[in-house]
C-alpha positions in Angstrom: 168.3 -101.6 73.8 165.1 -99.6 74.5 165.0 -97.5 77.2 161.1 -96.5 77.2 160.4 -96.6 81.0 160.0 -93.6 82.4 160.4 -93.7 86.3 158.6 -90.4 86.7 155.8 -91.5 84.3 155.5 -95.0 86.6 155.5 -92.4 90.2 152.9 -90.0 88.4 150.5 -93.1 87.7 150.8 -94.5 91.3 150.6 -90.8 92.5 147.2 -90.5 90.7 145.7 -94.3 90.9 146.7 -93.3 95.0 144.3 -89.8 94.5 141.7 -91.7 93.1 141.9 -94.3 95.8 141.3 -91.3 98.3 138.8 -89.9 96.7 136.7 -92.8 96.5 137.3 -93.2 100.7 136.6 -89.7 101.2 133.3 -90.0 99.2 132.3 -93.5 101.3 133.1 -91.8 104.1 130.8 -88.7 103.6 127.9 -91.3 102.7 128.8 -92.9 106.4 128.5 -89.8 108.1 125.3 -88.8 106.3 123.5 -92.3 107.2 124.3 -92.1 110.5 123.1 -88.5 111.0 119.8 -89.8 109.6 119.9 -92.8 112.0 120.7 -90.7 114.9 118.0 -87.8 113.7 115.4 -91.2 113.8 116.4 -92.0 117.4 113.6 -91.2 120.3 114.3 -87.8 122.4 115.9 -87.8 125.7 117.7 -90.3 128.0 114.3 -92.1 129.1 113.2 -92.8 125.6 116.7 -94.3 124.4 117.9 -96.3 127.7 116.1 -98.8 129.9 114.4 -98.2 133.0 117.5 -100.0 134.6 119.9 -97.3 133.0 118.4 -94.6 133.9 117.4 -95.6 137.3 121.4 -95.9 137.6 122.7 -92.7 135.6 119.6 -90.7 135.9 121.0 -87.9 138.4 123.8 -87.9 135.6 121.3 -87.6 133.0 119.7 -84.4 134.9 123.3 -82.9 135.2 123.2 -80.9 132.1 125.2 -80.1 129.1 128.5 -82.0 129.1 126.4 -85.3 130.1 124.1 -84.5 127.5 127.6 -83.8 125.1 128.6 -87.2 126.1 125.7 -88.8 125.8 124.6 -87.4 122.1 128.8 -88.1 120.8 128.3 -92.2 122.3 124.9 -92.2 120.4 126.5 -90.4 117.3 129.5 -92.9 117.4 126.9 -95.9 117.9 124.9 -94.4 114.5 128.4 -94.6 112.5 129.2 -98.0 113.7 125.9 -99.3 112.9 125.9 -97.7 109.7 129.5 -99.4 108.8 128.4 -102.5 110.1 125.6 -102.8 107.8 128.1 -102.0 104.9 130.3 -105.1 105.8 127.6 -107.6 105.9 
Protein backbone atom coordinates (compact mmCIF):
# COMPACT_ATOMS: atom_id res chain seq x y z
CA UNK A 1 0.00 0.00 0.00
CA UNK A 2 1.33 3.46 -0.95
CA UNK A 3 0.47 6.19 0.91
CA UNK A 4 1.94 9.16 -1.38
CA UNK A 5 -0.96 11.74 -1.14
CA UNK A 6 -0.30 14.37 0.81
CA UNK A 7 -3.50 16.24 1.86
CA UNK A 8 -1.56 19.36 2.76
CA UNK A 9 0.44 19.20 -0.51
CA UNK A 10 -3.18 18.85 -2.49
CA UNK A 11 -4.69 22.22 0.00
CA UNK A 12 -1.26 24.19 -0.80
CA UNK A 13 -1.82 23.56 -4.67
CA UNK A 14 -5.56 24.75 -4.55
CA UNK A 15 -4.36 27.53 -2.12
CA UNK A 16 -1.87 28.77 -4.82
CA UNK A 17 -3.81 27.77 -8.35
CA UNK A 18 -6.80 30.07 -6.08
CA UNK A 19 -3.83 33.08 -5.67
CA UNK A 20 -3.11 32.95 -9.09
CA UNK A 21 -6.79 32.97 -10.07
CA UNK A 22 -6.91 36.38 -8.04
CA UNK A 23 -4.25 37.85 -9.32
CA UNK A 24 -5.17 37.43 -12.77
CA UNK A 25 -8.86 39.26 -11.69
CA UNK A 26 -7.16 41.86 -9.77
CA UNK A 27 -4.89 42.60 -12.86
CA UNK A 28 -8.30 42.58 -15.42
CA UNK A 29 -9.74 44.58 -13.10
CA UNK A 30 -7.09 47.37 -12.94
CA UNK A 31 -7.08 47.32 -16.92
CA UNK A 32 -11.14 47.99 -16.49
CA UNK A 33 -10.67 50.78 -14.35
CA UNK A 34 -7.86 52.34 -16.48
CA UNK A 35 -10.02 52.13 -19.85
CA UNK A 36 -12.75 53.57 -18.44
CA UNK A 37 -10.87 56.54 -16.85
CA UNK A 38 -9.64 57.11 -20.40
CA UNK A 39 -13.25 56.80 -21.76
CA UNK A 40 -14.58 59.12 -19.23
CA UNK A 41 -11.34 61.64 -19.60
CA UNK A 42 -12.66 61.55 -23.66
CA UNK A 43 -16.15 62.56 -22.67
CA UNK A 44 -17.39 66.40 -23.62
CA UNK A 45 -17.27 68.97 -20.46
CA UNK A 46 -20.37 69.83 -18.59
CA UNK A 47 -23.95 68.63 -18.29
CA UNK A 48 -24.97 70.50 -21.74
CA UNK A 49 -22.30 68.82 -23.75
CA UNK A 50 -23.13 65.12 -22.38
CA UNK A 51 -27.11 65.15 -22.09
CA UNK A 52 -29.82 66.26 -24.61
CA UNK A 53 -31.57 69.39 -24.73
CA UNK A 54 -34.50 67.44 -23.29
CA UNK A 55 -32.33 66.46 -20.13
CA UNK A 56 -31.21 69.34 -19.28
CA UNK A 57 -34.25 71.37 -19.92
CA UNK A 58 -35.62 68.82 -17.11
CA UNK A 59 -32.59 68.58 -14.52
CA UNK A 60 -30.97 71.81 -15.50
CA UNK A 61 -31.67 73.79 -12.09
CA UNK A 62 -30.18 70.44 -10.70
CA UNK A 63 -27.37 70.64 -12.85
CA UNK A 64 -26.72 74.46 -11.61
CA UNK A 65 -27.03 73.14 -7.89
CA UNK A 66 -23.44 72.48 -7.36
CA UNK A 67 -21.10 70.02 -6.03
CA UNK A 68 -22.97 66.88 -4.78
CA UNK A 69 -25.07 67.06 -8.29
CA UNK A 70 -21.94 67.44 -10.01
CA UNK A 71 -20.57 64.25 -7.45
CA UNK A 72 -23.47 62.33 -8.69
CA UNK A 73 -23.45 63.13 -11.95
CA UNK A 74 -19.43 62.45 -12.68
CA UNK A 75 -19.84 58.73 -10.30
CA UNK A 76 -23.14 57.77 -12.96
CA UNK A 77 -20.76 58.83 -15.90
CA UNK A 78 -17.78 56.93 -14.23
CA UNK A 79 -19.99 53.78 -13.61
CA UNK A 80 -21.38 54.18 -17.30
CA UNK A 81 -17.34 54.24 -18.61
CA UNK A 82 -16.81 50.85 -16.62
CA UNK A 83 -19.84 49.17 -17.89
CA UNK A 84 -19.10 50.14 -21.31
CA UNK A 85 -15.68 49.14 -20.99
CA UNK A 86 -16.81 45.51 -19.61
CA UNK A 87 -19.30 45.29 -22.16
CA UNK A 88 -16.94 45.59 -24.91
CA UNK A 89 -14.73 42.78 -23.20
CA UNK A 90 -17.76 40.22 -23.36
CA UNK A 91 -18.62 40.69 -26.93
Amino acid sequence: MRFDYNPYGAQDERQEQLSIQDTQEEKILERQGKDAHRLYNSLPEGTNAIFSPRINEIFGELFDMGDEVDEMVNDLLRKLCLCQVQRRETV
